[in-house]
Structures are given as structure tokens and as C-alpha cells.
DRENRO-580199 format. One record per residue (C-alpha): residue in three letters; chain; x, y, z. Coordinates in nm, 3 decimals. Layout:
Ala|A|X|Y|Z
...
This chain:
Unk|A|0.000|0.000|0.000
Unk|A|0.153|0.339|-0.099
Unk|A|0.059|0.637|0.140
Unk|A|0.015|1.002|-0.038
Unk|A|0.067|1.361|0.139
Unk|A|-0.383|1.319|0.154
Unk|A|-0.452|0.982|0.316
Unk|A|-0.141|1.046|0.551
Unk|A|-0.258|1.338|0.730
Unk|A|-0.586|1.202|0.876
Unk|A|-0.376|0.861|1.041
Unk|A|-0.091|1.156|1.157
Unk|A|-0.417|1.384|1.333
Unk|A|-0.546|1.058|1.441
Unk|A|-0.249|0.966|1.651
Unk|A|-0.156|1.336|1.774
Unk|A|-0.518|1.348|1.889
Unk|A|-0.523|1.051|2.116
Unk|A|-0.436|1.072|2.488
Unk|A|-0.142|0.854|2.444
Unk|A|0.109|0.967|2.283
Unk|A|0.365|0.712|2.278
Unk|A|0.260|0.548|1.967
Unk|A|0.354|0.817|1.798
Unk|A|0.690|0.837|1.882
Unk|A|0.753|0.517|1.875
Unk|A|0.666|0.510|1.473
Unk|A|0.856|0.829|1.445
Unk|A|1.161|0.668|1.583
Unk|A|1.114|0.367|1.358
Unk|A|1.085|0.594|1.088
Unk|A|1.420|0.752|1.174
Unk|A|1.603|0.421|1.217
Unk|A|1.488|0.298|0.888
Unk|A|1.628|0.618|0.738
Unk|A|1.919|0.584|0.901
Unk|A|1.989|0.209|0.823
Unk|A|1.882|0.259|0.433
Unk|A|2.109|0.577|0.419
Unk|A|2.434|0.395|0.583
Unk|A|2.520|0.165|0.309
Unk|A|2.527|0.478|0.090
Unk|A|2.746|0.734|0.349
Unk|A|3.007|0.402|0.337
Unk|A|2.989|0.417|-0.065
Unk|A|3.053|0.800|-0.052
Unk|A|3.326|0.762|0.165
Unk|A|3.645|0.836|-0.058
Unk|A|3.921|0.582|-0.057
Unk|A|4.285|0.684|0.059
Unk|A|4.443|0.944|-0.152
Unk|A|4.584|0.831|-0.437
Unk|A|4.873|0.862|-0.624
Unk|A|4.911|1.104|-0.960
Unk|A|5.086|1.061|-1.253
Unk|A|5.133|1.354|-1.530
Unk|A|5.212|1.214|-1.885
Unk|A|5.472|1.491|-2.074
Unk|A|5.119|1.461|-2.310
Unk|A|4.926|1.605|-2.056
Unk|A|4.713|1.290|-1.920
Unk|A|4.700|1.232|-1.587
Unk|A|4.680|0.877|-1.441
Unk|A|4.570|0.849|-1.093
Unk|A|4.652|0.519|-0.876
Unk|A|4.963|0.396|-0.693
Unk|A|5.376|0.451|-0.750
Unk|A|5.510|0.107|-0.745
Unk|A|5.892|0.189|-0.796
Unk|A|6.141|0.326|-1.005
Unk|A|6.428|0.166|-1.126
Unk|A|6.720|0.265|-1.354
Unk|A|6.509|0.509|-1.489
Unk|A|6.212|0.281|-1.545
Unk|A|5.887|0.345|-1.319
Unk|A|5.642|0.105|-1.280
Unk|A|5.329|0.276|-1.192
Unk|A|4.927|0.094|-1.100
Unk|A|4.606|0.189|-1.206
Unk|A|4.268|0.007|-1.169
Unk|A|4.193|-0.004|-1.535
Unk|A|4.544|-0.036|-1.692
Unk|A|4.687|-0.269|-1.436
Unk|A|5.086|-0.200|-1.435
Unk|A|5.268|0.049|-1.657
Unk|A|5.579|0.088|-1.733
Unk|A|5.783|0.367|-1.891
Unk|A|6.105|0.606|-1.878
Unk|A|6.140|0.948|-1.703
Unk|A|6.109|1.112|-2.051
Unk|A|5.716|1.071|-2.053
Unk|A|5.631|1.192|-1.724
Unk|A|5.631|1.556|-1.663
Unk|A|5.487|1.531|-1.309
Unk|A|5.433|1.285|-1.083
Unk|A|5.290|1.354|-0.635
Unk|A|5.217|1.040|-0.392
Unk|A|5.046|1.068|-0.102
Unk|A|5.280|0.748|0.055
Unk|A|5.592|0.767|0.141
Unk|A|5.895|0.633|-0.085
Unk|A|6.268|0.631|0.017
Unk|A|6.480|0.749|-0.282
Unk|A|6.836|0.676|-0.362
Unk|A|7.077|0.862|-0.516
Unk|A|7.301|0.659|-0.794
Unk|A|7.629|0.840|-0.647
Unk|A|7.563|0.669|-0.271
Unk|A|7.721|0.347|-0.252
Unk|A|7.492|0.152|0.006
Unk|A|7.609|-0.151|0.257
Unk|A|7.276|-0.258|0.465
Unk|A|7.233|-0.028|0.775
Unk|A|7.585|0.115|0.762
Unk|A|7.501|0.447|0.593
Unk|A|7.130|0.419|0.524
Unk|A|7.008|0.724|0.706
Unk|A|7.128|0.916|0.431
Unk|A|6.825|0.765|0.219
Unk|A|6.563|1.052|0.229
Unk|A|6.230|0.940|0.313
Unk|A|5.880|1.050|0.282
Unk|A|5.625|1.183|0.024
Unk|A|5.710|1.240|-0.348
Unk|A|5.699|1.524|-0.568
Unk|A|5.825|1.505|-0.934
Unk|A|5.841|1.830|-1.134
Unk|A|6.089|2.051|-1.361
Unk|A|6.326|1.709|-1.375
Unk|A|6.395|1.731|-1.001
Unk|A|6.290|1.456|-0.698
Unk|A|6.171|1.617|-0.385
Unk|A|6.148|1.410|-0.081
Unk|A|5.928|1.556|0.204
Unk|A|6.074|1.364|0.512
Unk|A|5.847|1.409|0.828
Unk|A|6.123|1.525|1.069
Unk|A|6.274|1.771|0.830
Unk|A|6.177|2.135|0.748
Unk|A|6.333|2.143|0.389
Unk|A|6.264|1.895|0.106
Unk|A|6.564|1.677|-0.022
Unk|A|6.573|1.733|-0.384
Unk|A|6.767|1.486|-0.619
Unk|A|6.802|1.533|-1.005
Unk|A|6.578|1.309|-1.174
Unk|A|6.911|1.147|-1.333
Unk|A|7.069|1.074|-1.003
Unk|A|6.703|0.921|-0.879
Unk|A|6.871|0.551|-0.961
Unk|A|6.563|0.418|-0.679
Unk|A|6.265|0.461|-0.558
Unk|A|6.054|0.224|-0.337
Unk|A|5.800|0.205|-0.060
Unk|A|5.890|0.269|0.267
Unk|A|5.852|-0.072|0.367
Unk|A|5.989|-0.290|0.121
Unk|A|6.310|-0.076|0.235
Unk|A|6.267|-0.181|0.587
Unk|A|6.228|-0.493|0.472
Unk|A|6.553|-0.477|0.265
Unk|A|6.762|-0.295|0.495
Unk|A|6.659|-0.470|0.826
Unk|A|6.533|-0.787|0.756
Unk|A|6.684|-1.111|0.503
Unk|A|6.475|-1.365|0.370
Unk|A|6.396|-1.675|0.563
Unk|A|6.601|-2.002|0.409
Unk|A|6.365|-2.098|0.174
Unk|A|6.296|-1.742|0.042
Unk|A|6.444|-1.507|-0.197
Unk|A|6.580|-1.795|-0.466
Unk|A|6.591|-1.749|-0.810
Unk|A|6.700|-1.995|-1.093
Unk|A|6.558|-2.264|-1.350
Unk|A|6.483|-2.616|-1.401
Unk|A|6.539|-2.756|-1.748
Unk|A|6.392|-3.106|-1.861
Unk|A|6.390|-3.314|-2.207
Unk|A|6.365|-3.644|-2.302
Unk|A|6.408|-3.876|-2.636
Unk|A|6.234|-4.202|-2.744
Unk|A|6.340|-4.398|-3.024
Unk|A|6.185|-4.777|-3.099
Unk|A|6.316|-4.925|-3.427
Unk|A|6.627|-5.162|-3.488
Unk|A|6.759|-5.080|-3.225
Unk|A|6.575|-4.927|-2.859
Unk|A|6.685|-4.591|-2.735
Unk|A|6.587|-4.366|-2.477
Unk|A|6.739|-4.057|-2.354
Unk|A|6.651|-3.839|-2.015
Unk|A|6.809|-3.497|-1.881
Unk|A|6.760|-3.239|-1.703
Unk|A|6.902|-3.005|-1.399
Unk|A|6.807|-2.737|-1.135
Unk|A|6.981|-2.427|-1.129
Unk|A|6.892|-2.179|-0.812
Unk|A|7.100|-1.895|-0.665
Unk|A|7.011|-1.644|-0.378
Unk|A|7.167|-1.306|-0.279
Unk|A|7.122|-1.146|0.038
Unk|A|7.026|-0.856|0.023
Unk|A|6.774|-0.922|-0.275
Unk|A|6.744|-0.602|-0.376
Unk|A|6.941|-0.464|-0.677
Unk|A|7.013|-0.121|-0.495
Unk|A|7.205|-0.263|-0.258
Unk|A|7.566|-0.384|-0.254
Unk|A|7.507|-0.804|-0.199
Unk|A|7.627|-0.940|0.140
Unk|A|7.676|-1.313|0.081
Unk|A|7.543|-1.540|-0.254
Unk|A|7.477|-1.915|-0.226
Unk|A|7.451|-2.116|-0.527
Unk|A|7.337|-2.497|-0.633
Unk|A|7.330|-2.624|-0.906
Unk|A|7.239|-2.998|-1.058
Unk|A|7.243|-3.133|-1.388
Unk|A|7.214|-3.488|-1.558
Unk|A|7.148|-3.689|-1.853
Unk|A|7.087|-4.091|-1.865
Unk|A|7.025|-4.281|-2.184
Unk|A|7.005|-4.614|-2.293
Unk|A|7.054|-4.852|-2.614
Unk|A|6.948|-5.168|-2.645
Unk|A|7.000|-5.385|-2.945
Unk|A|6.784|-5.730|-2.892
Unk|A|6.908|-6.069|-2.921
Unk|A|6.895|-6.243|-3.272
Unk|A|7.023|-6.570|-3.475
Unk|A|7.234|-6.576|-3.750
Unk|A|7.280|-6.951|-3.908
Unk|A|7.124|-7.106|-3.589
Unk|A|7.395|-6.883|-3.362
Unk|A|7.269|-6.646|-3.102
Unk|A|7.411|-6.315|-3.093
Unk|A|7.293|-6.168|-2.738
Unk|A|7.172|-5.892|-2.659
Unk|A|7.367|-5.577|-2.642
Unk|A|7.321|-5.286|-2.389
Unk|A|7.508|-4.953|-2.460
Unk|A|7.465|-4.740|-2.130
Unk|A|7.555|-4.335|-2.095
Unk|A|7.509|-4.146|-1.757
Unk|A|7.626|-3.817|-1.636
Unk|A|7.529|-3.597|-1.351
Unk|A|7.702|-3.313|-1.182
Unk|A|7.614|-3.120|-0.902
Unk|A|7.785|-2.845|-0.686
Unk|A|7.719|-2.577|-0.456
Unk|A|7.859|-2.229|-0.337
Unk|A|7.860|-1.940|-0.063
Unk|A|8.013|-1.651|-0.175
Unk|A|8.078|-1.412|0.171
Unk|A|8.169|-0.990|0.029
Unk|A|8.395|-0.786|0.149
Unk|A|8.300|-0.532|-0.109
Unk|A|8.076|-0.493|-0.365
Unk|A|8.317|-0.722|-0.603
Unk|A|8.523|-0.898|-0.398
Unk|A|8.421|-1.227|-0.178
Unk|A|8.543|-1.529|-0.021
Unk|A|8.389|-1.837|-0.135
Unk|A|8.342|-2.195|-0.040
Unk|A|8.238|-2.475|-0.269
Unk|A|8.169|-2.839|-0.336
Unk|A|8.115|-3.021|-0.633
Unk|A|8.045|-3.396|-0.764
Unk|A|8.107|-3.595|-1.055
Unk|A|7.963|-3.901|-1.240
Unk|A|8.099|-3.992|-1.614
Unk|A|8.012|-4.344|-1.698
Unk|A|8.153|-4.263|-2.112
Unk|A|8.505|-4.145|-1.909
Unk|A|8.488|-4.397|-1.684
Unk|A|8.446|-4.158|-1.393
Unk|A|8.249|-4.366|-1.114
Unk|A|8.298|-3.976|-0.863
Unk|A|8.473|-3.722|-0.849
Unk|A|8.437|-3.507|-0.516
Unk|A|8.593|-3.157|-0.469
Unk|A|8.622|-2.951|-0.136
Unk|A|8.740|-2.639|-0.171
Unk|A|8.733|-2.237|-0.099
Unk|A|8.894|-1.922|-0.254
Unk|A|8.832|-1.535|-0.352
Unk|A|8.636|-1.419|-0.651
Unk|A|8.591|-1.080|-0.815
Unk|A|8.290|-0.966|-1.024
Unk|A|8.486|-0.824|-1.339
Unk|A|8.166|-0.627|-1.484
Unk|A|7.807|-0.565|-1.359
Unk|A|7.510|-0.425|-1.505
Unk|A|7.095|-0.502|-1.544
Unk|A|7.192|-0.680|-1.805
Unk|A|7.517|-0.871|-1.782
Unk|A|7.743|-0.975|-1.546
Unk|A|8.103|-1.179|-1.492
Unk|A|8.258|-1.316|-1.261
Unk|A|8.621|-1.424|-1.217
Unk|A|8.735|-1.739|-0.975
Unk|A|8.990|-1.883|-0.762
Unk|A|9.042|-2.176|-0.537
Unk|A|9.252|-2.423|-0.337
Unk|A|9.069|-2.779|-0.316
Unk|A|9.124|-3.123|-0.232
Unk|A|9.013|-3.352|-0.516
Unk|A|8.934|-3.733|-0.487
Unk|A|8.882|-3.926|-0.829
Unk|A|8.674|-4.267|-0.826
Unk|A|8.677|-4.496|-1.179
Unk|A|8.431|-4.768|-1.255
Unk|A|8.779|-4.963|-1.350
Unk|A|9.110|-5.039|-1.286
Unk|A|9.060|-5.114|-0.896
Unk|A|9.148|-4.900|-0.595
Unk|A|9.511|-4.892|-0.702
Unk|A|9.341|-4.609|-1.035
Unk|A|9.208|-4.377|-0.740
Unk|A|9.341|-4.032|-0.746
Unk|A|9.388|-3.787|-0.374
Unk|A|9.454|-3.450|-0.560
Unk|A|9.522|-3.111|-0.409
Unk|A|9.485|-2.833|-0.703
Unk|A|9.255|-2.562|-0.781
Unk|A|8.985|-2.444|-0.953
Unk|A|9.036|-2.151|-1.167
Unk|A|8.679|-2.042|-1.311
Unk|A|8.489|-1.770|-1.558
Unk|A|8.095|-1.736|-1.562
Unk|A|7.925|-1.477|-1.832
Unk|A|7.570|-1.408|-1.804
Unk|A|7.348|-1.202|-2.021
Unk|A|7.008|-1.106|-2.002
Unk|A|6.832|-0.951|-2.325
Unk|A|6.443|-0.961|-2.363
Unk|A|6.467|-1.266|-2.654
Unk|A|6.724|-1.431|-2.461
Unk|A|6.916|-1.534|-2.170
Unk|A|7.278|-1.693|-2.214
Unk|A|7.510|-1.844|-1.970
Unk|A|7.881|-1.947|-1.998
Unk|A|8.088|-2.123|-1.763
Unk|A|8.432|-2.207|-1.756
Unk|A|8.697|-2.371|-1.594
Unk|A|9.006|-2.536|-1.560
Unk|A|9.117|-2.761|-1.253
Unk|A|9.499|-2.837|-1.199
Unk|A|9.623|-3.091|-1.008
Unk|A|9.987|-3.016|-0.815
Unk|A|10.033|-3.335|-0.694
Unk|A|9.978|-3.517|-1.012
Unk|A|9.984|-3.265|-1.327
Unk|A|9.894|-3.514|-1.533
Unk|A|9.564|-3.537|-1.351
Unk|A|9.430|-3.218|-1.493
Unk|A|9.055|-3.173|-1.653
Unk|A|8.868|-2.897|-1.758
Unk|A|8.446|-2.804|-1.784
Unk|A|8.260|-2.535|-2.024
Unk|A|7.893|-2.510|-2.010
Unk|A|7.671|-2.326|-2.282
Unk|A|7.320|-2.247|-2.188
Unk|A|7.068|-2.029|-2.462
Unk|A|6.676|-1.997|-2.288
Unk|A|6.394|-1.828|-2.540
Unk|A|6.095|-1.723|-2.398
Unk|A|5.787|-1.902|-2.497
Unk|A|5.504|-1.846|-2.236
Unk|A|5.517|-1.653|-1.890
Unk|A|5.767|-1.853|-1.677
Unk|A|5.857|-2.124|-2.008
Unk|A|6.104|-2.089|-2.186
Unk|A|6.313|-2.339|-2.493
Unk|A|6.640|-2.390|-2.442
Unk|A|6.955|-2.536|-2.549
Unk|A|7.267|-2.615|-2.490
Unk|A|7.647|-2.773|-2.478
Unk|A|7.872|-2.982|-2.186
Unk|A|8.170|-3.026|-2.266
Unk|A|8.418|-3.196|-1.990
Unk|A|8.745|-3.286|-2.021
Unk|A|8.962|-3.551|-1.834
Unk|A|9.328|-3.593|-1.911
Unk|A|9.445|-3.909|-1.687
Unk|A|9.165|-4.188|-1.717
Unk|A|9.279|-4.551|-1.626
Unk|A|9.343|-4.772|-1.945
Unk|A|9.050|-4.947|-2.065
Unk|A|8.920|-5.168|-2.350
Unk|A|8.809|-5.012|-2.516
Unk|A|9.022|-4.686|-2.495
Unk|A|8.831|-4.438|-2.281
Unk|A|8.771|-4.118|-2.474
Unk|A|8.916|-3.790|-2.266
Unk|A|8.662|-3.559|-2.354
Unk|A|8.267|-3.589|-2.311
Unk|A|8.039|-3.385|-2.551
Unk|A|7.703|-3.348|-2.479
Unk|A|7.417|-3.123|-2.667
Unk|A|7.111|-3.044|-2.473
Unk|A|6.735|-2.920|-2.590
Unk|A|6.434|-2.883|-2.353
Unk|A|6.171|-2.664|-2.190
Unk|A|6.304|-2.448|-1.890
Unk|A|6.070|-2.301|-1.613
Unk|A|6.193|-1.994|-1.461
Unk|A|6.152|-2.013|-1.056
Unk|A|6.139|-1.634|-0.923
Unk|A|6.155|-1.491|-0.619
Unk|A|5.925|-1.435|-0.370
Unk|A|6.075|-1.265|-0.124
């Protein structure tokens, strides 16, 4: 039933006129709640959100939404409808947040805590190529030419970077590569391989010189070819079973003294069935120095003193080798957007025995295909100098060409 201005006022006189009034205010106050309750829902819709951040294009547009970092001149900036942008300091003429952001200048060289006060911190204001930082405890703004801005992030993920490291199973990086082969004709064949790559530095953050690096690393491959049994003029010729298995793994810490130079510590086994190499085992530590770094590349030079034990499938204990030599290494990496190639190399002397020598280069090329997928290929070479005699004569070097699908495992610290 709908009620108009007319057939309300006779029910209002109605209930003024009676000699109890409390009716009346009882609807009244009804009234008022339900006005109140239908209202609320609408007072919480109106209620604006926290400020947001504002970005002005050099176009003139203005984006409004949230300041997710800058880095090497690239800021990566949030809205609701275009999710994350990215783009260079040459398209943004202005750029205000209403949260704070610590901003580093490219010409302070940062360990950790040691000098990180100097970091200005606060609110953001971007105009006429110049950073101003409006810390809370400081009259004045701390301006920094947009060129020397080399950082900026949240307040907390610098906390986090500057005060906190990632528990042990956080803050890893690396790949893991797999590919296989089946072949069923004359003869049977199947090949497997595949390997695990992960490496974290503490702290994780680019901006920051790195404290320590561990490294581990595994990689195999394990075929098989079988060529059945069959008769020739009422003779059985058995079966014959042609077996190849390798597998490496190793690990590293890496300890800095400097933003180049560390101490490192390392281990690393061996299995070559085609050199007849039943394990290898190396314990060793050294220095290293990062030759070049940048976003996109980076080397790294190696040194070590180790104790080597070599284990063959033949020639009895009497074939066993106690080394003591080194390890003297090279690893190139390059990141472009099509690719990612990695290079290691490295020669192992043996002082005891310097015929015992052998030497390792690695090739690795990953393609993107789809989000964390990639294709990849690549090349093993290792070479050993002082096998035991065999028959037949075991081969000193061990090729090995590589193709498979690579996921990339990311951080999530």
C-alpha cells in the first residue's frame, strides 16, 4: 500500500489526537532508524578511498593510482583499469604520492644499515626534472636530479631490505630444465636430462651492494641402447646394452667484502660413466671478483685451493686419485628480452699429479615461450686428461648437446 501527502494526514491527526502519545513516537523513531539504516550503506559508498597517487604524462594525461617503484630510470606505476605500466622518465612531466617512498641517489654506494640514514624518506613530488622528498622530521625537502634518482621504493619494502633477510627458503631465483628422447626401431633408445639451477643473494634487492650469494646447481642426462638378441645360421648373438650417464652437481657461498670482492666456499660432484668416472668429489674455498656488472650482464672471475678425490668404474682401488689443485673459473651471463645466455668455464689443476688435470665449459641459450617457459639449449663439454686404461680406450673428452623446456623459478621474497 503506498501512502500520499492526503490519506497520511488524517492517520498523523489521528495519533496526535489521542491521549497517548507514545505510539507516535515510537513510529517516528522507527521511521528515523529505517532512514538511518537505508542511508548507511550509501554514506560508506561516498566515503572516498585513501588518496591516491598522480601521474602527469609529458602529453598532458594524468593517471591516478599507486607509484610502485622506479628503477634505472624505469617506473612502474598501478592503475585500476590499466593494471601495471611501465615507462622512462622522458614521458612523465609530473608525478605527487600521497605514501611515502625512500629514494636513492646513484652516487651513494649503500652496505645494509651502515650508511642508510642518508636515504631521504617520505612523500614524493616530481616536477621541472627534479625529486623532492618531504621527510616528516625535516623542514626542507631533499631534492635529487631526476638522473641521479637511480631508486625509488616504498617505505617498507626498504625496511624490509635494509633490516630484515629472507627466511632459508625465500628469496631464490633460478631454473629447471627437462627433455627427453624415445626412439623404438632396430635398435631401442631412450634418452633423459635435465638439472636445477637456483642462486640467492642477500640482500635481494638490486640497490644494494650483496652481502653473501649461495649457489646450487644440478644437472644430468641418462640414456640407454638396447640392441635385442637375434640368430644368424642357428647362432645367437645376445643382446647388447650400450649405457651413458652423467650428472654433476655443486654448490657455493660466496661471503663480500665489497661490492666485487668475496670469499667463497664450494663443493662439487662428478659421475661420467663414457670417461669412466664412477665420482669425483671436490672440497674447496677461494676469492672471486665480479669483473663487470650491469641489469643486463654480469662476470665473474674465480679462484680456489681444493682437495680432489677421483673414483673410476675400473682399474681397482690402485686407479684412485687424492689430488690437491685448484679451480680456476669464468661465468658470463646475459640477459636480453629474446634471450638469456650463460657461460661457464673452468680449468682444474692438479699439483700433486699434473697429469691429472681436466677442464668443464657449459653453454646455456633460454627463449621465452610463455610466462615462466622458456626453450632452451645447450652444450657440456668436460674434459679428463688421466683416465685408467680401458678396452676399449676411454675417450678424454665428453660432448654433450642439450634441448628442452626451462621453467623460470622467481623470487618471492
Amino acid at each position: 500500500m503506498t501512502l500520499t501527502a492526503s490519506s497520511t494526514a488524517p492517520f498523523i491527526t489521528h495519533l496526535t489526537s489521542s491521549r497517548n502519545r507514545k505510539p507516535l513516537v515510537s513510529v517516528l523513531t522507527l521511521a528515523a532508524c529505517g532512514l538511518l539504516l537505508s542511508t548507511a550503506p550509501a554514506r560508506a559508498q561516498d566515503k572516498p578511498s585513501a588518496n591516491p597517487d598522480v601521474l602527469v604524462l609529458s602529453d598532458g594525461d594524468t593517471l591516478h593510482g599507486k607509484l610502485i617503484s622506479e628503477a634505472e630510470g624505469k617506473i612502474t606505476f598501478h592503475t585500476d583499469s590499466l593494471g601495471d605500466i611501465s615507462l622512462g622518465w622522458d614521458k612523465v612531466k609530473e608525478l605527487h604520492t600521497a605514501q611515502k617512498f625512500g629514494v636513492l641517489d646513484k652516487n651513494i654506494k649503500l652496505h645494509a644499515k651502515e650508511n642508510a640514514q642518508q636515504i631521504p624518506v617520505g612523500t614524493v613530488d616530481v616536477t621541472a626534472k627534479s625529486v623532492a622528498v618531504h621527510p616528516d622530521n625535516a623542514t626542507t625537502a631533499a631534492s635529487i636530479p631526476v638522473a641521479d634518482a637511480a631508486y625509488i621504493m616504498d617505505a617498507a619494502t626498504m625496511d624490509k631490505q635494509l633490516h630484515h633477510a629472507p627466511g632459508f627458503l625465500s628469496g631464490w631465483n633460478g631454473a629447471a630444465t627437462a627433455g627427453a628422447a624415445v626412439v623404438t626401431a632396430t635398435q631401442n633408445q631412450y634418452t633423459f636430462s635435465g638439472g636445477v639451477g637456483i642462486v640467492r643473494v642477500v640482500p635481494t634487492a638490486s640497490w644494494l651492494n650483496p652481502r653473501d650469494r649461495t649457489s646450487a646447481d644440478f644437472t644430468g642426462s641418462f640414456g640407454k641402447i638396447t640392441q635385442p638378441a637375434y640368430t644368424v645360421g642357428g647362432v645367437i648373438v645376445p643382446a647388447v646394452i650400450t649405457k651413458s650417464a652423467i650428472y654433476h652437481a655443486d654448490a657455493e657461498r660466496d661471503q663480500y667484502f665489497s661490492p666485487r670482492f668475496f670469499a667463497l666456499g664450494q663443493i662439487a660432484y662428478d659421475h661420467n660413466f663414457g670417461q669412466d668416472l664412477d665420482l669425483q668429489q671436490i672440497y674447496g674455498g677461494g676469492f672471486g671478483w665480479t669483473a663487470f656488472k650491469t641489469p643486463t650482464q654480469e662476470a665473474d672471475l674465480k679462484a680456489t685451493i681444493q682437495y680432489e678425490k677421483q673414483q673410476f668404474i675400473t682399474g681397482g682401488p690402485s686407479a684412485n686419485k687424492n689430488l690437491i689443485g685448484s679451480t680456476l673459473a669464468a661465468t658470463y651471463v646475459l640477459h636480453r628480452k629474446l634471450l638469456t645466455y650463460i657461460q661457464g668455464v673452468s680449468f682444474m689443476p692438479a699439483y700433486n699429479e699434473p697429469r691429472a688435470y681436466s677442464a668443464n665449459e657449459t653453454n646455456t641459450f633460454a627463449f621465452p615461450a610463455y610466462k615462466n617457459l622458456s626453450f632452451s639449449l645447450g652444450t657440456i663439454d668436460s674434459y679428463l686428461n688421466d683416465p685408467p686404461a680401458t678396452e676399449p680406450p676411454t675417450k678424454r673428452n665428453s660432448f654433450q648437446f642439450t634441448m628442452g623446456l626451462t621453467y623460470a623459478i622467481k623470487s618471492k621474497y
